[in-house]
C-alpha positions, -999 to +999 in steps of 0.1 A: +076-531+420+085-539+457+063-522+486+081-511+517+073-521+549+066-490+566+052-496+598+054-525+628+014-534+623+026-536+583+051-559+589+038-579+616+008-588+589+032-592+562+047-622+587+013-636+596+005-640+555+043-654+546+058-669+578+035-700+577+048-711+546+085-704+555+108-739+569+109-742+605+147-751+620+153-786+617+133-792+586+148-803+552+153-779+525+131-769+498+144-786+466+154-766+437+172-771+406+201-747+387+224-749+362+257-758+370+286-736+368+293-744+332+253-742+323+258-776+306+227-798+326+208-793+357+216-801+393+190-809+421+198-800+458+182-835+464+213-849+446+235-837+473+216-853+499+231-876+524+264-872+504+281-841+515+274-809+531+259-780+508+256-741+522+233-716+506+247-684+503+225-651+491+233-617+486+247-587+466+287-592+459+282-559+433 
């Protein structure tokens, strides 16, 4: 289950454990791998690399 951060001092140590090991601006992205939209093989962000522009998007569309 997820805690809440309930307090400034709680999240300002929650930042000090997880910030370090978050990208800084400028740096490349993390590689990952999914399934393409027809779940037939694998694709690598690496692939798309120097070729062509790729934008992350998260969220809830529900």
């Amino acid at each position: 289950m997820l805690k809440t951060i309930r307090s400034r001092q709680e999240h300002r140590a929650w930042q000090q454990k997880y910030d370090k090991n978050a990208p800084k601006a400028g740096d490349l992205a993390p590689d990952f791998e999914l399934w393409d939209v027809h779940n037939e093989r694998t694709v690598k962000l690496s692939d798309f690399r120097g070729e062509k522009p790729v934008a992350l998007i998260f969220g809830s569309y529900t």
